[in-house]
N, C-alpha and C positions, 0 to 999 in steps of 0.2 A: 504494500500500500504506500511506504513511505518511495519508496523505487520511483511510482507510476505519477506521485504527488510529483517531483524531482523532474522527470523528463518532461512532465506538462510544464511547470514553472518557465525553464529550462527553451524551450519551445515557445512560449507565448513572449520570453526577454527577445529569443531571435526575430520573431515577427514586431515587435515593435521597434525594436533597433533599425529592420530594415525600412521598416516607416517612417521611420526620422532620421534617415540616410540624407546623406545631402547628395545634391543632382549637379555632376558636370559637364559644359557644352563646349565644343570646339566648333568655328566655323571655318569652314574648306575652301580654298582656292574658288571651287565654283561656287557657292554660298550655300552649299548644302549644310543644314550641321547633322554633328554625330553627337549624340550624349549616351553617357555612364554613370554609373553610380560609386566609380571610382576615379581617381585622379587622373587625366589623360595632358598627355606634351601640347603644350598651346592651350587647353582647355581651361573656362573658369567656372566657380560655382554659377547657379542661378537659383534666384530669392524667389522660393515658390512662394505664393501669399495663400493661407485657407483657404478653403473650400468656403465656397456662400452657398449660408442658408438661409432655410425660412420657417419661421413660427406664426402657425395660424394663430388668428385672433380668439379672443376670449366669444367663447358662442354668446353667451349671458350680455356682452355688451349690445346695447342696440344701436342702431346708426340713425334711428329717426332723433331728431332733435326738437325741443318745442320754442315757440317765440312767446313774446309779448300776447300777441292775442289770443294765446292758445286758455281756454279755461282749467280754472285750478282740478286737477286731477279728484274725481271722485272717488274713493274707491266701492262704494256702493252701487252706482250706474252700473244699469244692465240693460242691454237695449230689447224691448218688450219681441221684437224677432226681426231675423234677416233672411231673406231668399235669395233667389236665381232662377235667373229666364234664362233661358225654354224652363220651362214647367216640370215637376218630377214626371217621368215618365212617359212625356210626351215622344209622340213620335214625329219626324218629318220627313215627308217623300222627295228627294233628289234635290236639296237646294245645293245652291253654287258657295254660299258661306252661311253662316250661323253669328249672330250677334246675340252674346252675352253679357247678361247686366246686372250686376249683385244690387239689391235693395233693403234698406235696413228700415225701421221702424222704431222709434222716431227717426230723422233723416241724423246721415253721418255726422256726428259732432267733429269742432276743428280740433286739429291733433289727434284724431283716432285714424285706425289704420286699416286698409282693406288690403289684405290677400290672395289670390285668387289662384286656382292648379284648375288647369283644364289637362284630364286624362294622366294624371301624377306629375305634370308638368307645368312650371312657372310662367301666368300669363302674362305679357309684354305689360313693361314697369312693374315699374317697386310698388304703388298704389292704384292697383287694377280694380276700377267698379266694371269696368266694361273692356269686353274684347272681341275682336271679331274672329273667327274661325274662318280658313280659308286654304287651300280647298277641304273639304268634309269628306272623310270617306267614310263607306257603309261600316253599321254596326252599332256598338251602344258606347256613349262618351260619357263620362262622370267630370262635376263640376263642383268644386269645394270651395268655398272662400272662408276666411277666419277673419274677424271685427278685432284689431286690439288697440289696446290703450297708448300711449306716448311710453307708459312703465312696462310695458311688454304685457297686460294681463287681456288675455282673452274673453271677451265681452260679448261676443256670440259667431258662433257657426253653423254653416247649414249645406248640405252635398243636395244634388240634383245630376240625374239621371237621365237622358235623352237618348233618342233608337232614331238611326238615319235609315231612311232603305232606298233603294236607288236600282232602277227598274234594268233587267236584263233582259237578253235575244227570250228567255224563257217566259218572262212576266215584264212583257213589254208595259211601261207606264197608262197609256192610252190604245183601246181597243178601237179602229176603224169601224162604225158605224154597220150594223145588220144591213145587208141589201133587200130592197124589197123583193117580194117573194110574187110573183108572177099570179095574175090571177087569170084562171081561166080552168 
């Protein structure tokens, strides 16, 4: 055990060593260079700089800000209810787009926040009451929007559910008119 402790140690000092090896470059006649990780004739170091990184932001912070005329935060408001058109369950035959419109009840207070995900995805801008859909393809699309506060707290939500159908060679839209039927 102490053996296996020993050549891991032993092993992890080499791989760091070589990490913090210094790097040197010789440039060639024709301007090519050659670099090593040891000393070479004519060759000088060169000053790696870190690696750049990057640390996501705090999730919790929010990016909306409030002004002067925003009203003092309630924490009691609760908006009596919010929808989305088209209608739960609504169906529509073959249109070319679709106009979505979130509506809250009473109407949006200043500084509150509308959300909106058409089909698990972010509709166009940060504060979507309204979106239009284009082009539509068959099938069912879900529509979610969340109401929240300047403080991040959610003050009401509502999904809505809509069915496209859009006519095929099979179930053509429009049926050409019966011929009359011959009398005699």
């Amino acid at each position: 055990m102490k053996r296996s402790c020993l050549v891991i140690l032993l092993g992890s000092l080499c791989a760091v060593s070589t990490a913090l090896a210094t790097t040197y470059v010789r440039v060639e006649k024709d301007g090519t260079k050659t670099y090593s990780d040891r000393p070479i004739p004519g060759g000088e170091p060169v000053d790696l700089q870190p690696a750049q990184t990057y640390s996501a932001p705090n999730e919790n912070v929010s990016p909306r800000t409030t002004s002067a005329n925003t009203p003092a935060p309630d924490s009691n408001f609760r908006y009596d209810s919010c929808s989305v058109m088209p209608a739960n369950d609504s169906t529509l035959m073959n249109p070319e787009s679709v106009s979505i419109t979130a509506n809250t009840s009473p109407p949006l207070r200043g500084g509150d926040f509308i959300s909106m995900t058409v089909d698990g995805q972010r509709a166009n801008g940060s504060d979507s009451r309204s979106h239009t859909m284009a082009p539509v393809n068959r099938g069912t699309h879900v529509v979610a929007i969340t109401v929240t506060s300047p403080a991040g707290a959610v003050l009401c939500s509502s999904t809505s559910s809509f069915h496209v159908q859009q006519p095929g060679l099979n179930s053509p839209a429009r049926q050409p008119p019966p011929r009359p039927r011959p009398r005699g």
